[in-house]
Structure formats: C-alpha cells, structure tokens
C-alpha positions as CSV (number, residue, x, y, z in Angstrom):
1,X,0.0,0.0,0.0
2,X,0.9,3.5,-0.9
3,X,0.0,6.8,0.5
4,X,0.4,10.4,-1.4
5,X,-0.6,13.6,0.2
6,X,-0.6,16.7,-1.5
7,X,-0.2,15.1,-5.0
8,X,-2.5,17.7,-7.0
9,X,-1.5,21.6,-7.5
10,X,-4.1,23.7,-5.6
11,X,-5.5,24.6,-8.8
12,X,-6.3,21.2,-10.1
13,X,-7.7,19.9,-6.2
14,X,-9.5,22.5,-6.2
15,X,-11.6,22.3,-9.5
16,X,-11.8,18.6,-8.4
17,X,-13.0,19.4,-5.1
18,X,-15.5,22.0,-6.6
19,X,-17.2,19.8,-9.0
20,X,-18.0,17.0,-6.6
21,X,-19.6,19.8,-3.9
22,X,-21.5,21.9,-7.0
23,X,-25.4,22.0,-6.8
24,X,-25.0,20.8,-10.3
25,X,-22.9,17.5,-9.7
26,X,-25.4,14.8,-9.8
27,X,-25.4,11.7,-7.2
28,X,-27.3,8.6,-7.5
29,X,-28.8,6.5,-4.5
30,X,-26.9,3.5,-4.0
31,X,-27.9,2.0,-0.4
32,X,-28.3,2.8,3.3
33,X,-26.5,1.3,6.2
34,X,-28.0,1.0,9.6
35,X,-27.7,-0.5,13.4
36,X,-29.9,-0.1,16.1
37,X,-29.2,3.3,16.8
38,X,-28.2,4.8,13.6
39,X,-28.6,4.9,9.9
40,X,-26.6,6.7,7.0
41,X,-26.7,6.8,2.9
42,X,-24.5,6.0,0.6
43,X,-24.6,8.2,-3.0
44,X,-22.1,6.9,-5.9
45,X,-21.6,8.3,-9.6
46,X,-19.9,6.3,-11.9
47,X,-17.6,7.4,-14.7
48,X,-16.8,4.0,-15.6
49,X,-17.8,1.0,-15.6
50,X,-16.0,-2.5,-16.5
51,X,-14.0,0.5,-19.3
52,X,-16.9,2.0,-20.5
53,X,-17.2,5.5,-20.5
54,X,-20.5,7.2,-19.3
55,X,-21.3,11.1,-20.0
56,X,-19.4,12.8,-21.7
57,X,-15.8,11.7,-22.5
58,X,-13.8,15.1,-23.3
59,X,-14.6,16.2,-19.5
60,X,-14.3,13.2,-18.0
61,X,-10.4,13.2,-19.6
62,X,-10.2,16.8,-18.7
63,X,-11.8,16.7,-15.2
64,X,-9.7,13.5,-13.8
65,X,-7.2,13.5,-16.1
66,X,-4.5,15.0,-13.5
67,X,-5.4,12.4,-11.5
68,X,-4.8,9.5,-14.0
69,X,-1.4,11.6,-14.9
70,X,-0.5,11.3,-11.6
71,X,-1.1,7.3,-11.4
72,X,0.3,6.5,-15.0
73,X,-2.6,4.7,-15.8
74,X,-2.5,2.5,-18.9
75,X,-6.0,1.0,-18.3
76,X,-8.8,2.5,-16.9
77,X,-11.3,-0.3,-15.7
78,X,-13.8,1.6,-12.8
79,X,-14.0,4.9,-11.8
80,X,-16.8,6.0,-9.1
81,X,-17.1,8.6,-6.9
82,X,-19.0,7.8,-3.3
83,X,-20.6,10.6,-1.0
84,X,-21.9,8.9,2.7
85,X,-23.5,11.0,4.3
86,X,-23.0,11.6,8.4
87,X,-23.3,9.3,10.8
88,X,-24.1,9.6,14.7
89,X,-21.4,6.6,15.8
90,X,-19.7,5.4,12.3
91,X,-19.4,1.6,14.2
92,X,-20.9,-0.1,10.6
93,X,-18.9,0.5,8.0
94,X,-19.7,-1.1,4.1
95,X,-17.3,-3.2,1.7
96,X,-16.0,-1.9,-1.0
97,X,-13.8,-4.9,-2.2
98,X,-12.9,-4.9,-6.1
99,X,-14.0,-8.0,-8.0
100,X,-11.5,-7.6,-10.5
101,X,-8.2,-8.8,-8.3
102,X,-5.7,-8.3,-11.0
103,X,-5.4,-4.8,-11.2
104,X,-4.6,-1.6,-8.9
105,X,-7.2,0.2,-6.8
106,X,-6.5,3.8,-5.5
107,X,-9.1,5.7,-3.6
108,X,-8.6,9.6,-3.7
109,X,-10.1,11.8,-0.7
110,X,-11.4,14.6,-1.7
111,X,-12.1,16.5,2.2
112,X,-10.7,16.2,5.3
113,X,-13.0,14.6,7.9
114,X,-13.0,11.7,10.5
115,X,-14.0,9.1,7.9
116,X,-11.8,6.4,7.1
117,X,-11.0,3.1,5.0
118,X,-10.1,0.2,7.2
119,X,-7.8,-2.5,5.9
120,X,-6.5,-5.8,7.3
121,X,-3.4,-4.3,8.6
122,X,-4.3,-0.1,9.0
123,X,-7.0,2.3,9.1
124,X,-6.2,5.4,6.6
125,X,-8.0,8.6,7.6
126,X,-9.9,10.6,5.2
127,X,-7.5,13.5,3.9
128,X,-8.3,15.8,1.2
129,X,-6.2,15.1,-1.8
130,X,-5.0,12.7,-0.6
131,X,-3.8,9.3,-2.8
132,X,-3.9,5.7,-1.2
133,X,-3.4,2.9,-4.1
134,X,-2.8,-0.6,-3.6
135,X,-3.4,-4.1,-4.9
136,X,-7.4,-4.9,-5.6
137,X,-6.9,-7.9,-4.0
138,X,-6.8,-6.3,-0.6
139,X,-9.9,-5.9,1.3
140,X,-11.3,-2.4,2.4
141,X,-14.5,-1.1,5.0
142,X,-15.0,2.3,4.4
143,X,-16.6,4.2,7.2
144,X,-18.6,7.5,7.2
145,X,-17.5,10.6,9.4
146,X,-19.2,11.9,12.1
147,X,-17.6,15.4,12.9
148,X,-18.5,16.5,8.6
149,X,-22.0,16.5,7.0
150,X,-19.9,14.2,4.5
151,X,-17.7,12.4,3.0
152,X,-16.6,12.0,-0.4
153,X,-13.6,10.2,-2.2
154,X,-13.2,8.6,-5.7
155,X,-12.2,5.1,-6.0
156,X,-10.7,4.0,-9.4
157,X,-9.2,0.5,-10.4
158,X,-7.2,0.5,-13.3
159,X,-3.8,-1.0,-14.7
C-alpha cells in the first residue's frame, strides 16, 4: 500500500474538489447502512464501468485527467465517486472490495474529515487530496465521518 498527500497543484484539487460539492454535480442513490441506533446513505456516480465510459468523455479526460497523470494509468477499468453522508457513531462501515483482483485500486479523498478506510493491517483517515493505491486484492471497510455533514472520495481501479 501507498500513501500520497498533496499530490495535486491547488489549482487542479481544487476544481476537483469543486465539481463533486457543486449543486450541479449529480449523485445517484446507492444503499443505506443501519444498526440499532443509527442509519446513514451511501450516494455513488460512476464514470466508468467494466472501461466503459458514461457522460461525456472530453470532460471526463479533462476533469480526472491530473489524477490519472499522476497514477500513469494505462488501463482505466472503474471509476466511481462515493458521497456517505454523516453518521451519529460510524461503528458499521460497508465493503468496497474490487471483484477484478488483477489490477490496482487507489481511492482519492477529496475532504478532510474523520471518515476512514479500514484494511487488514491499517485504518487510513480521510485527507483531502490525498492518494492511497494498492493491490485490488486487498480488502477495504469504508466508514462514514461523524464530525462532517460528509464524505466524499473517488475510487478507481485500473492498470
């Protein structure tokens, strides 16, 4: 596993950053995740989806492509960004395990917030632009904040 901080310009974080929190950005309703005591949403957009492309193509190069610069992808297989919204405890978390285990996964964090992905071996908090990549095969929790009204990061796999 390998962590990045800081790896966009402040310019290109924060168009990222800005698209994802615009009015106009559109999320999709993926599932809930609730205990006893609490209950929080899950939101997801894909851009891609087993390599195809959805919307439109020239701003999806121009909008990510400093991210994809910055991982020298060959390959792009999934990209999807995820928004969970607050929780009261953040003690359920929700798998986000690639089913493709031959290629790379890297998750990029778009705020800073409690949140957090939980491996086997280490719990990476949720830092605005922020890189952590690693093999797909690894299993991942992701976890919601609870001191944010969100949390958002972009998961791609690729080669």
């Amino acid at each position: 596993m390998k962590k990045n901080y800081n790896v966009l310009s402040k310019e290109d974080y924060s168009t990222i950053r800005a698209t994802f929190l615009s009015e106009d950005f559109t999320w999709n309703y993926y599932r809930y995740i609730s205990d006893d005591k609490d209950k929080y949403y899950v939101f997801k957009h894909t851009y891609v989806k087993d390599s195809n492309f959805f919307g439109t193509v020239n701003h999806f190069n121009d909008f990510l492509k400093p991210l994809f610069e910055f991982l020298k992808i060959k390959t792009v297989i999934n990209v999807t960004a995820y928004l969970i919204t607050k929780s009261l405890n953040a003690k359920k978390g929700f798998d986000l395990t690639s089913v493709n285990k031959k290629t790379k996964t890297a998750i990029f964090y778009i705020e800073h917030n409690n949140g957090y992905t939980k491996f086997k071996k280490e719990n990476i908090e949720n830092e605005g632009n922020m890189f952590v990549s690693f093999s797909s095969k690894e299993n991942r929790i992701e976890y919601p904040t609870t001191n944010k009204e969100r949390r958002i990061f972009l998961n791609i796999e690729y080669e």
